[in-house]
C-alpha positions, 0 to 999 in steps of 0.5 A: 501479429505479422504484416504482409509483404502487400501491406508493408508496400501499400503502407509504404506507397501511401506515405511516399510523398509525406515530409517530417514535421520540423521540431518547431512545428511539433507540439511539446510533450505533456508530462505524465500527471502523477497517479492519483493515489499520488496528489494528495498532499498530508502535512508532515507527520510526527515521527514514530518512536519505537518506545511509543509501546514497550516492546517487552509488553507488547507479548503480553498486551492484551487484545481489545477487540479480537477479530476472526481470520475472515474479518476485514479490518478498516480504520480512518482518519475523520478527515480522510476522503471517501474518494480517498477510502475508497482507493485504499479498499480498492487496492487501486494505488502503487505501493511504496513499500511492503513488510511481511510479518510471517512467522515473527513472534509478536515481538518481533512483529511489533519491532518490524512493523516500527522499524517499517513504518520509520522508514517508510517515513524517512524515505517519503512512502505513504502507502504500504502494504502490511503482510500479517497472514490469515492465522489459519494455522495459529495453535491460539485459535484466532489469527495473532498477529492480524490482531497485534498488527489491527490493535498497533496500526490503531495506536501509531499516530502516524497511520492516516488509514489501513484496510484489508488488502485486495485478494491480489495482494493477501486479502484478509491476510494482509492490510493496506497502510495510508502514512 
């Protein structure tokens, strides 16, 4: 959008004769209010150790409940809010940090996904986003990893909440992490 020469002149005129309001006359700026997603506070969690699932298992550890590639996972705390719930399904939150597991074998995964979540917690993060992919193309028939990462998450005492992303961020290929 341009202005025109005729109201830059009208604009101008219009506020000739106005003075500049002293610095003890103006009000003080507010300080911008943290995101919501941002005000709850958690008492600080236990450390992950990365021995809490034996690594050289986990390729064989089996699936307690297999989902399908179009599931939506969902799992929480008993003391999470429904406000809170309801910003992690939404999407509606800043993500500290992001992980993605494509085409790491399960192991590698596993080592991945612990490695993430120490240092989302060293470095103070406490929603992440947990790329696993859909498995469309797995050759097992089932998406592998969305069940390894499904099955971890539920196990890793850290992890307060996760859900299935927003289509913007991976849909049912991905997962939201409340640390």
């Amino acid at each position: 959008m341009t202005i025109s020469e005729a109201d830059r002149q009208l604009f101008r005129a219009q506020v000739a004769d106005a003075t500049p309001l002293s610095s003890k006359d103006s009000l003080p700026l507010k300080q911008p209010t943290a995101p919501m997603a941002r005000r709850f506070a958690w008492p600080t969690p236990v450390a992950v150790s990365p021995t809490e699932i034996d690594s050289s298992a986990v390729a064989t550890m089996a699936i307690d409940t297999p989902v399908a590639a179009e599931t939506f996972l969902k799992y929480h705390w008993t003391r999470l809010s429904r406000h809170q719930r309801r910003l992690l399904q939404q999407g509606a939150l800043l993500i500290d940090a992001q992980v993605d597991l494509h085409q790491c074998t399960v192991v590698q995964a596993y080592e991945q996904l612990l490695q993430f979540i120490q240092c989302c917690q060293s470095e103070a993060r406490q929603w992440g986003l947990v790329i696993h992919g859909k498995g469309l193309h797995s050759q097992a028939g089932y998406p592998v990893l969305k069940n390894y990462v499904n099955q971890w998450l539920r196990q890793i005492n850290v992890i307060k909440a996760f859900c299935s992303a927003h289509p913007r961020h991976g849909g049912n290929g991905a997962v939201y992490v409340f640390l």
